[in-house]
mmJSON file of the N, C-alpha and C atoms, coordinates in Angstrom:
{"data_MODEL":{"atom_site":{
"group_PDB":["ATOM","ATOM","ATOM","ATOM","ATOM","ATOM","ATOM","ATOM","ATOM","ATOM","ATOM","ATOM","ATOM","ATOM","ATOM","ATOM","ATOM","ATOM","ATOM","ATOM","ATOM","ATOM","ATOM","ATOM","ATOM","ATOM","ATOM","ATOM","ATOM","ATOM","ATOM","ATOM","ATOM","ATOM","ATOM","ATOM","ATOM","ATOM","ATOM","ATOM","ATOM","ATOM","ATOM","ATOM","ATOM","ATOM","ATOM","ATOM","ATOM","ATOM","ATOM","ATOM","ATOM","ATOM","ATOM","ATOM","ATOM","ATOM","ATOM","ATOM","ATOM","ATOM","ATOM","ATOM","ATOM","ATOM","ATOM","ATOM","ATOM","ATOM","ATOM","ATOM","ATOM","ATOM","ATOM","ATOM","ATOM","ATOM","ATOM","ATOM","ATOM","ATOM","ATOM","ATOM","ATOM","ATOM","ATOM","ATOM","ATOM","ATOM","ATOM","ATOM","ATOM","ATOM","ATOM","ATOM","ATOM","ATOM","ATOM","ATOM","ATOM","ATOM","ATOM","ATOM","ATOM","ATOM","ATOM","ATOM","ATOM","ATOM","ATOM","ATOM","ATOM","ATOM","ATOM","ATOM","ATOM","ATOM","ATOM","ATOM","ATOM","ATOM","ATOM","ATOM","ATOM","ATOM","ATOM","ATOM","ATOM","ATOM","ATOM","ATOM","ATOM","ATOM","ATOM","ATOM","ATOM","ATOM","ATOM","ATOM","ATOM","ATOM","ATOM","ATOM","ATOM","ATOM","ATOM","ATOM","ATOM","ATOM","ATOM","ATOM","ATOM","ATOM","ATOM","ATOM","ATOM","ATOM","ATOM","ATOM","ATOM","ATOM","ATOM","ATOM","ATOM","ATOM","ATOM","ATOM","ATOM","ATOM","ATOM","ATOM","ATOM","ATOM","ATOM","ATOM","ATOM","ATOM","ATOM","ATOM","ATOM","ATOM","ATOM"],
"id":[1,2,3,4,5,6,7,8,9,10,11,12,13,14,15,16,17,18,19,20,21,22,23,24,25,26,27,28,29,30,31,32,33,34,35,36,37,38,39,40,41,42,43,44,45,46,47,48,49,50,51,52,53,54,55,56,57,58,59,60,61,62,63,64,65,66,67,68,69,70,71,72,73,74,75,76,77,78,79,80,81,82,83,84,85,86,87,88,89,90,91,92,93,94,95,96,97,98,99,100,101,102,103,104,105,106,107,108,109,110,111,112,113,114,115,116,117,118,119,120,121,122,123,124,125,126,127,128,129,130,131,132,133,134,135,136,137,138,139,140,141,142,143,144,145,146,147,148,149,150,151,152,153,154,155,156,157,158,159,160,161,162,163,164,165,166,167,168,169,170,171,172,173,174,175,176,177,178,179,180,181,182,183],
"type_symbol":["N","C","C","N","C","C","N","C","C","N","C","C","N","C","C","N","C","C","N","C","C","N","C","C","N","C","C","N","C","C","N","C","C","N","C","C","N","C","C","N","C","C","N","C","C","N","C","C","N","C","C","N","C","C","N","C","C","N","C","C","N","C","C","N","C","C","N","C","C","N","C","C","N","C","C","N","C","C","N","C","C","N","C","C","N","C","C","N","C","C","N","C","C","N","C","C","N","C","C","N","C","C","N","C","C","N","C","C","N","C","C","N","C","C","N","C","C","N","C","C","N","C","C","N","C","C","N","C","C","N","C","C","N","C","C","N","C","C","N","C","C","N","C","C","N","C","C","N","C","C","N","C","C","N","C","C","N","C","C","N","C","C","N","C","C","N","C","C","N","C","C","N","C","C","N","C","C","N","C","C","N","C","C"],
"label_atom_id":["N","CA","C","N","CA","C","N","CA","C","N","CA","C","N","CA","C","N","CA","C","N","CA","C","N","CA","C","N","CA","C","N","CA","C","N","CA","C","N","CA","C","N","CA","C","N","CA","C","N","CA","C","N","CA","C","N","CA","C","N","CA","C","N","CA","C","N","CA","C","N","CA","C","N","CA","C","N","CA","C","N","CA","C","N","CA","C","N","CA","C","N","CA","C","N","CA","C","N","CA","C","N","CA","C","N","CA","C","N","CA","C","N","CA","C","N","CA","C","N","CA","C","N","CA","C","N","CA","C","N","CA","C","N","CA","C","N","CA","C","N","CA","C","N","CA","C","N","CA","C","N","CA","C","N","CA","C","N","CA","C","N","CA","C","N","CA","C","N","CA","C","N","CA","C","N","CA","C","N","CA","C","N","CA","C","N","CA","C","N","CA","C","N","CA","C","N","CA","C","N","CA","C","N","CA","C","N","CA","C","N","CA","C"],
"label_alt_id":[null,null,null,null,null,null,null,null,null,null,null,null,null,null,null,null,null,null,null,null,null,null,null,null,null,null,null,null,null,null,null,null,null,null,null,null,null,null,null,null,null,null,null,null,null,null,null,null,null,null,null,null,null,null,null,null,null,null,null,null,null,null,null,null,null,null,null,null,null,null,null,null,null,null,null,null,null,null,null,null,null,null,null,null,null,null,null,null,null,null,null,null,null,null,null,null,null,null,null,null,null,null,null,null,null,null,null,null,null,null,null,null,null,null,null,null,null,null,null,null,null,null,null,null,null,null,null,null,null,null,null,null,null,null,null,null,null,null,null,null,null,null,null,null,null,null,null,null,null,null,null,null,null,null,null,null,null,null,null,null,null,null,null,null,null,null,null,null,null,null,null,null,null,null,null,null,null,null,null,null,null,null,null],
"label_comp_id":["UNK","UNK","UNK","UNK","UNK","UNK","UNK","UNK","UNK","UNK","UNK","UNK","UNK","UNK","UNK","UNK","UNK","UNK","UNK","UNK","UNK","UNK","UNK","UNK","UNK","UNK","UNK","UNK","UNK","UNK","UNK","UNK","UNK","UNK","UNK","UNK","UNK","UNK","UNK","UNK","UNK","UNK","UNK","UNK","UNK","UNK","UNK","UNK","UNK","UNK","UNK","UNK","UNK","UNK","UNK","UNK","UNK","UNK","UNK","UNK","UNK","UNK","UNK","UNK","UNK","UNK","UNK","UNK","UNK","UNK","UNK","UNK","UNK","UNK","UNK","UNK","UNK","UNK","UNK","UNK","UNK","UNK","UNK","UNK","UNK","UNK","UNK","UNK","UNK","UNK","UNK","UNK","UNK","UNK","UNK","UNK","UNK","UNK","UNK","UNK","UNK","UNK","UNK","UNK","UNK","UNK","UNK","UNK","UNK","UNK","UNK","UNK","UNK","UNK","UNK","UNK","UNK","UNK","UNK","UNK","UNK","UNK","UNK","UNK","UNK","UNK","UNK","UNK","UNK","UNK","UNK","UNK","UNK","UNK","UNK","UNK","UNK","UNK","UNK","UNK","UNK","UNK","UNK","UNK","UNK","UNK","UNK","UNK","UNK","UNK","UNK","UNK","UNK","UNK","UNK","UNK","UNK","UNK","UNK","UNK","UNK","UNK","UNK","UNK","UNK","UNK","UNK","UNK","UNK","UNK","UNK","UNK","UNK","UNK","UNK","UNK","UNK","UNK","UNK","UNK","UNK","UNK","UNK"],
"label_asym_id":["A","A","A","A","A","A","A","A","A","A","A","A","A","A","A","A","A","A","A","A","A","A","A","A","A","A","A","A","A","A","A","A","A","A","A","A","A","A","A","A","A","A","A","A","A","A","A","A","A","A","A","A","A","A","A","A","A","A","A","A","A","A","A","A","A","A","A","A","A","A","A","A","A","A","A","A","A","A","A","A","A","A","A","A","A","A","A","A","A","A","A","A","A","A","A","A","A","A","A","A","A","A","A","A","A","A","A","A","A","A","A","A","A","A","A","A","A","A","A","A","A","A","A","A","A","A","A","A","A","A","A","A","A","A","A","A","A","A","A","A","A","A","A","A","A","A","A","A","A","A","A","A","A","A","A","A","A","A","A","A","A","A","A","A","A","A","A","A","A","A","A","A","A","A","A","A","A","A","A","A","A","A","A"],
"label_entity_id":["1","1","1","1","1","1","1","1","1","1","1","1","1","1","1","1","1","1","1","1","1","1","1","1","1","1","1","1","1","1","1","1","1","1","1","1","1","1","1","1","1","1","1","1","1","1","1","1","1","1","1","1","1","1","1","1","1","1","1","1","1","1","1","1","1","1","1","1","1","1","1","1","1","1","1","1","1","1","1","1","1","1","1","1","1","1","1","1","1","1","1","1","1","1","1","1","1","1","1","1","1","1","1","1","1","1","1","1","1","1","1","1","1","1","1","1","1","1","1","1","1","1","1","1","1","1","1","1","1","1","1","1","1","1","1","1","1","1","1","1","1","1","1","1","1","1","1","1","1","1","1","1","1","1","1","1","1","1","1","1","1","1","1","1","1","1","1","1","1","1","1","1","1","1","1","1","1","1","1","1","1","1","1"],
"label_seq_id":[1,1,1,2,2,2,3,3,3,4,4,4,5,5,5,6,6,6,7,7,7,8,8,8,9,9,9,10,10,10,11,11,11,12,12,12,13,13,13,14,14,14,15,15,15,16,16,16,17,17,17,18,18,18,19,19,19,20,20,20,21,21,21,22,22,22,23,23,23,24,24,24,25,25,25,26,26,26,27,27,27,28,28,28,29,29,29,30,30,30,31,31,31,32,32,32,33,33,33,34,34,34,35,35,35,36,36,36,37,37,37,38,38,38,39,39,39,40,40,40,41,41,41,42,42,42,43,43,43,44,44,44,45,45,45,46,46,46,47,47,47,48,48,48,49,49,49,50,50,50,51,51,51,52,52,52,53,53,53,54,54,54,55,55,55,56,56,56,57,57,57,58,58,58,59,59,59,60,60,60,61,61,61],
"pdbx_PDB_ins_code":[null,null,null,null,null,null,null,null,null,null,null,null,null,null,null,null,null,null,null,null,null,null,null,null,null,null,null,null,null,null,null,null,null,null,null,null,null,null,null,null,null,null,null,null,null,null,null,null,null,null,null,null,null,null,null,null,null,null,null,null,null,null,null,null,null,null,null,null,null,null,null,null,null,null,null,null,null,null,null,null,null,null,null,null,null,null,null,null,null,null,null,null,null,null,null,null,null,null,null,null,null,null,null,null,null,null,null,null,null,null,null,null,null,null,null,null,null,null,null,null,null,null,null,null,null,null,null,null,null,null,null,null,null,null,null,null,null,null,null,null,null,null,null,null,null,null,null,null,null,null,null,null,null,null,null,null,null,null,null,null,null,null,null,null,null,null,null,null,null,null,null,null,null,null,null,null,null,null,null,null,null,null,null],
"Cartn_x":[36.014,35.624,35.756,35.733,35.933,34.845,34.972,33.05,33.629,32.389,32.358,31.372,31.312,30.255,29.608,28.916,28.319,26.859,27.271,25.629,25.68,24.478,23.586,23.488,24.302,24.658,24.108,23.792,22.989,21.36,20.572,18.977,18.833,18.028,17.358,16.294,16.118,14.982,15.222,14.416,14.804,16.167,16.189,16.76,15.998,16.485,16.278,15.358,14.262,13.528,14.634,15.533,16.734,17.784,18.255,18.847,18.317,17.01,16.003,15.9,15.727,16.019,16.96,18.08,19.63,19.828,19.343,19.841,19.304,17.426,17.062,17.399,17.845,17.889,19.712,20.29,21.677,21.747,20.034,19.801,19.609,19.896,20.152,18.253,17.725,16.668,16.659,17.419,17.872,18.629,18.873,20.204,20.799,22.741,23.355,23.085,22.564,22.356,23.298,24.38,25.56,24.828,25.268,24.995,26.481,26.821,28.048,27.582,28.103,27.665,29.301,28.837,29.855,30.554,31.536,32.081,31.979,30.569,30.764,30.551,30.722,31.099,29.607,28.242,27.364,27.172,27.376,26.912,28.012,29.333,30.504,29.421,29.202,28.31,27.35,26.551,25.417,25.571,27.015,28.084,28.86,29.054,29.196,28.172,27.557,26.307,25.467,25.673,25.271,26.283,27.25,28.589,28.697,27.874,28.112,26.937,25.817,25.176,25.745,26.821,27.368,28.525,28.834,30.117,30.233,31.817,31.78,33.63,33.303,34.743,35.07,35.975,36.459,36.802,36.163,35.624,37.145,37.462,38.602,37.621,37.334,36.577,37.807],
"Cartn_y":[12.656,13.123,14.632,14.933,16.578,17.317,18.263,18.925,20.104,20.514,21.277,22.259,23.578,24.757,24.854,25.358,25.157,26.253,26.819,27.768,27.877,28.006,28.386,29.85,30.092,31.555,31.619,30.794,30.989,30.496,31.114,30.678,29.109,28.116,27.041,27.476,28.589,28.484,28.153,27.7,27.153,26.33,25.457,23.985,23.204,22.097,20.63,20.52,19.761,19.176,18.273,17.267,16.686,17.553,18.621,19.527,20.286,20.667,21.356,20.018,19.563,18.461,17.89,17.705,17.638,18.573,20.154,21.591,20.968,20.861,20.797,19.481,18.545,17.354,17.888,18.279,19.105,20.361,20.625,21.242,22.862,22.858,24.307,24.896,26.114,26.365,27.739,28.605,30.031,30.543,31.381,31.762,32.516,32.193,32.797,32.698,31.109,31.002,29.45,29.53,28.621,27.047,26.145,24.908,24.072,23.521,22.311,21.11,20.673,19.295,18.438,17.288,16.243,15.582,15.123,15.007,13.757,12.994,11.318,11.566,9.993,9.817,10.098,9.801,10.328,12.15,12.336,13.806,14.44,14.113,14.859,14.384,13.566,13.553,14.082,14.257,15.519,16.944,17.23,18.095,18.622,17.617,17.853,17.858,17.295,17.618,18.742,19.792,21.008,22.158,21.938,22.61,24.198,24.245,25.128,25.714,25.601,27.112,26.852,26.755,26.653,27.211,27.849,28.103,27.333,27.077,25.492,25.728,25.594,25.74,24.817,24.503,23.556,24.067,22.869,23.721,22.741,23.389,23.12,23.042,21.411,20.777,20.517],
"Cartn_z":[-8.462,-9.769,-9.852,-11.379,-11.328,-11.158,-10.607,-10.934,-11.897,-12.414,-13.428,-13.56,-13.76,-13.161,-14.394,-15.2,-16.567,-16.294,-17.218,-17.269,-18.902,-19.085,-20.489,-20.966,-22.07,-22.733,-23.608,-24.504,-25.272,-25.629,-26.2,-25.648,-26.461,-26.199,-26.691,-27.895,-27.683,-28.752,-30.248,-31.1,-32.322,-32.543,-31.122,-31.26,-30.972,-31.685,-31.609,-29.944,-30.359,-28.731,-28.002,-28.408,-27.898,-27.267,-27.922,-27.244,-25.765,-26.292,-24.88,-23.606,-24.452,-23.319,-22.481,-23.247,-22.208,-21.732,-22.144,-21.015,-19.895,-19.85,-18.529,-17.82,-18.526,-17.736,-16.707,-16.977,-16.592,-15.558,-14.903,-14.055,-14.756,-16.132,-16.927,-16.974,-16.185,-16.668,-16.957,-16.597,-17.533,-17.795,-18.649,-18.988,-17.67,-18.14,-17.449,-15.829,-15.865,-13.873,-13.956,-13.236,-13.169,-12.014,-12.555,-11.79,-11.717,-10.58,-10.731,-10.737,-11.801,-11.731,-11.645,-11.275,-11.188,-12.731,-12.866,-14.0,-14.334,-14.396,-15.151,-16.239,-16.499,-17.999,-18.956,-18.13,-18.826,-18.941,-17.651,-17.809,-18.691,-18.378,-19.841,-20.938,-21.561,-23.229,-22.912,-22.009,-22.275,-22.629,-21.996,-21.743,-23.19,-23.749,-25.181,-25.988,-25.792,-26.95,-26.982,-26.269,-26.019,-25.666,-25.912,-25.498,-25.966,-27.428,-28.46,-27.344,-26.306,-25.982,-24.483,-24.045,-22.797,-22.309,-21.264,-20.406,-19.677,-19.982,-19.087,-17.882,-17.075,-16.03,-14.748,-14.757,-13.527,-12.278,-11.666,-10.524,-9.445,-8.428,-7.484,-6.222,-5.796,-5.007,-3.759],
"occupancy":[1.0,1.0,1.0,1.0,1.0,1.0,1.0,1.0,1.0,1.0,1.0,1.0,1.0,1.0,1.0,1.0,1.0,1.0,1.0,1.0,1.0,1.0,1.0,1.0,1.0,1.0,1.0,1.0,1.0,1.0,1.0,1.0,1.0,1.0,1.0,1.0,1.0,1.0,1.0,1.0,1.0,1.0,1.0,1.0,1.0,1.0,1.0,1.0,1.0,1.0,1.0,1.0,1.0,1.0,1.0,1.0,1.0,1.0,1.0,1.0,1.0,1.0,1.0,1.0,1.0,1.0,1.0,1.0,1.0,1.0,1.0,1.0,1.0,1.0,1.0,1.0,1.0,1.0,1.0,1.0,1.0,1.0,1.0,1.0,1.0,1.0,1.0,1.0,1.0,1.0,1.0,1.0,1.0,1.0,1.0,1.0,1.0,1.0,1.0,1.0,1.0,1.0,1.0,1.0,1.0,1.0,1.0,1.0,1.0,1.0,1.0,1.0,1.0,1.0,1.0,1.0,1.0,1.0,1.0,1.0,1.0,1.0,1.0,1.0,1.0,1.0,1.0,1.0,1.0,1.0,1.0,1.0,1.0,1.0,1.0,1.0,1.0,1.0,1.0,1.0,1.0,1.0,1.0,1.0,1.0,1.0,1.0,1.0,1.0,1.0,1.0,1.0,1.0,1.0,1.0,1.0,1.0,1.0,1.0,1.0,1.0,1.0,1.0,1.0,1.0,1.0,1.0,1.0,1.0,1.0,1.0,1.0,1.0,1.0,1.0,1.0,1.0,1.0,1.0,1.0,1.0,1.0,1.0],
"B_iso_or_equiv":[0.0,0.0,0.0,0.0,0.0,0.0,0.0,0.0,0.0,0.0,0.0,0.0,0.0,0.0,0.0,0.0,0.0,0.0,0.0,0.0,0.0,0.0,0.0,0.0,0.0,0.0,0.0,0.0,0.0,0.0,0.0,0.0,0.0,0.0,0.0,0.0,0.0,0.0,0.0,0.0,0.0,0.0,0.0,0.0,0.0,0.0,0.0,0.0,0.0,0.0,0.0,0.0,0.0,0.0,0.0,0.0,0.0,0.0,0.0,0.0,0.0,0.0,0.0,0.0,0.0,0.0,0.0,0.0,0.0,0.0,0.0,0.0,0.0,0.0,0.0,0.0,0.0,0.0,0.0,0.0,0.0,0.0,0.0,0.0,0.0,0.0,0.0,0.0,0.0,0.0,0.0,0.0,0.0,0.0,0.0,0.0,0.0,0.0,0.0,0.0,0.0,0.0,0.0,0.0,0.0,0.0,0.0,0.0,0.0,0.0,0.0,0.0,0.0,0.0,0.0,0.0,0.0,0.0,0.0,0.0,0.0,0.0,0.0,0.0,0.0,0.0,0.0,0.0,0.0,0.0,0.0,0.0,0.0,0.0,0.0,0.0,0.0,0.0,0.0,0.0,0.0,0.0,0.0,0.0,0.0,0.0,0.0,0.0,0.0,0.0,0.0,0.0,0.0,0.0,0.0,0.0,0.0,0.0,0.0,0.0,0.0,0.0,0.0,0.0,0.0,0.0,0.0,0.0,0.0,0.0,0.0,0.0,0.0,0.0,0.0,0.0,0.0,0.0,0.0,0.0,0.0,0.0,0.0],
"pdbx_formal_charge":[null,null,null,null,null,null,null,null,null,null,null,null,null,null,null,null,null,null,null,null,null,null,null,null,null,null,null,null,null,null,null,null,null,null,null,null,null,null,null,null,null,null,null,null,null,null,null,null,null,null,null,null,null,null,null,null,null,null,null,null,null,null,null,null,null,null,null,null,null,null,null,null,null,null,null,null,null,null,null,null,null,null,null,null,null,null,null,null,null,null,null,null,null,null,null,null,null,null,null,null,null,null,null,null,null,null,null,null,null,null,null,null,null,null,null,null,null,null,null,null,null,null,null,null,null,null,null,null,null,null,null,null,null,null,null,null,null,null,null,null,null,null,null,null,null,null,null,null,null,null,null,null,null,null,null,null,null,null,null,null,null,null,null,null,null,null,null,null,null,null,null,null,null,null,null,null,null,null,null,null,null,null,null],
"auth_seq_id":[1,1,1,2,2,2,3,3,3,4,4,4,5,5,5,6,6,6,7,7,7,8,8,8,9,9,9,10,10,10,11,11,11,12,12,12,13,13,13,14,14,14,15,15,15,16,16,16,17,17,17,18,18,18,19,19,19,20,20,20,21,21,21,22,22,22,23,23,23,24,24,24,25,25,25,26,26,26,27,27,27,28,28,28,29,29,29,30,30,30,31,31,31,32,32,32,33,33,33,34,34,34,35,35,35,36,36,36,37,37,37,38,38,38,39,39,39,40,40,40,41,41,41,42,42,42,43,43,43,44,44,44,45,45,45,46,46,46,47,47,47,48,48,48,49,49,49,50,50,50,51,51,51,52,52,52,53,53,53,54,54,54,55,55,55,56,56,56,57,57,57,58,58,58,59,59,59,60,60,60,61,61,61],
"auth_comp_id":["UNK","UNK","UNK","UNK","UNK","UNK","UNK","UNK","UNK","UNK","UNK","UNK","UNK","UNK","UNK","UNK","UNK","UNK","UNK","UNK","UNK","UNK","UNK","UNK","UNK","UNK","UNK","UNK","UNK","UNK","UNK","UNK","UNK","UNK","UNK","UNK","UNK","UNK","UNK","UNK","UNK","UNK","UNK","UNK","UNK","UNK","UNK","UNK","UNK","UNK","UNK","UNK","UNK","UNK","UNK","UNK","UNK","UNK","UNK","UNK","UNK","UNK","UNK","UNK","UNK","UNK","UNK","UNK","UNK","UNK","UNK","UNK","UNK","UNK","UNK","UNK","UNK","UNK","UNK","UNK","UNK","UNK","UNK","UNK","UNK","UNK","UNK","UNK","UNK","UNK","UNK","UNK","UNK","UNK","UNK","UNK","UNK","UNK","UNK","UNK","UNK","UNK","UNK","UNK","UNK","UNK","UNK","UNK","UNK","UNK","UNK","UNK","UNK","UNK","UNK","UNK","UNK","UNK","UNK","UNK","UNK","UNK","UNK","UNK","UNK","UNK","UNK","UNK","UNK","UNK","UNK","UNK","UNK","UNK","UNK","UNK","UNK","UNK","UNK","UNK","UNK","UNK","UNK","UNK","UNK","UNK","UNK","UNK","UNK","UNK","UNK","UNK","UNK","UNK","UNK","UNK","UNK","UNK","UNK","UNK","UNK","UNK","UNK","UNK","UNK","UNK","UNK","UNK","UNK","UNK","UNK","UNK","UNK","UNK","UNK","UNK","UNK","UNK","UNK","UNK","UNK","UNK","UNK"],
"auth_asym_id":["A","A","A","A","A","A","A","A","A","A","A","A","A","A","A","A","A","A","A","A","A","A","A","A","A","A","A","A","A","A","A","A","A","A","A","A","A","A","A","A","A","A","A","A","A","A","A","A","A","A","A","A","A","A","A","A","A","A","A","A","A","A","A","A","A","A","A","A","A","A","A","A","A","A","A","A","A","A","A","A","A","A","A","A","A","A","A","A","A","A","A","A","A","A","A","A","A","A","A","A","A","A","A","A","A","A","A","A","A","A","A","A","A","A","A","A","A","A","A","A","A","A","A","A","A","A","A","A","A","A","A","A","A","A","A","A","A","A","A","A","A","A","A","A","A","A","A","A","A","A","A","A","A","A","A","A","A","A","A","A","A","A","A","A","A","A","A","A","A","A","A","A","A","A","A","A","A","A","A","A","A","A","A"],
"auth_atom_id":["N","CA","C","N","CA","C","N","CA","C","N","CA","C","N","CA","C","N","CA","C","N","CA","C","N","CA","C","N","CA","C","N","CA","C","N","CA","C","N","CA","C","N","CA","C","N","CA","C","N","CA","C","N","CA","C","N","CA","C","N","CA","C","N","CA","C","N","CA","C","N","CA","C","N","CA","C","N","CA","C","N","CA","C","N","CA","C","N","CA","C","N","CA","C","N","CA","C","N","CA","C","N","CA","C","N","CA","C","N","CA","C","N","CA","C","N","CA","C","N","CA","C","N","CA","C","N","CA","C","N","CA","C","N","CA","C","N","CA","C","N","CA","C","N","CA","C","N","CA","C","N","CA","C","N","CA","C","N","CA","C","N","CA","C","N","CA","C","N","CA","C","N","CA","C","N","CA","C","N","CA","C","N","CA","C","N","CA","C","N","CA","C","N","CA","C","N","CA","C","N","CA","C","N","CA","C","N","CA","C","N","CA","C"],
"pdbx_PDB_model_num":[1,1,1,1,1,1,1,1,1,1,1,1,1,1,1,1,1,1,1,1,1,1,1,1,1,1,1,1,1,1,1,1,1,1,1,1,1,1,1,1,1,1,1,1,1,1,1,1,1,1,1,1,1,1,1,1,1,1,1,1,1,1,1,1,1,1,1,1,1,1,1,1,1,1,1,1,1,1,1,1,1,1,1,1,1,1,1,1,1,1,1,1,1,1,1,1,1,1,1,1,1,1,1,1,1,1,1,1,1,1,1,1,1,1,1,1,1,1,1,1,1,1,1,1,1,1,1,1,1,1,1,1,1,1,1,1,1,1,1,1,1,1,1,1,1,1,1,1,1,1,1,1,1,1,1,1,1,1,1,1,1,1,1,1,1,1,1,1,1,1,1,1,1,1,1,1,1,1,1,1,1,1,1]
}}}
């Protein structure tokens, strides 16, 4: 699978409790601190559904 490095650029505040919630469930707990995650098919749609406060890059495993 692909992994994928992903950190949080932009803040959560005054979003959606659903949104705050897929950052942290995605390992995301502050800005601008990078996590890799693995590329399934659930975590890509968590992945998109929060995309707009994210940097997202492929990672060469």
């Amino acid at each position: 699978m692909k992994k994928f490095k992903i950190a949080q650029i932009k803040s959560s505040i005054k979003r959606p409790e659903k949104q705050k919630r897929t950052l942290h469930a995605l390992g995301l707990r502050k800005l601008n601190r990078p996590v890799v995650v693995e590329g399934s098919p659930q975590l890509l749609g968590m992945i998109d559904k929060v995309k707009h406060l994210l940097s997202i890059e492929e990672v060469q495993a």
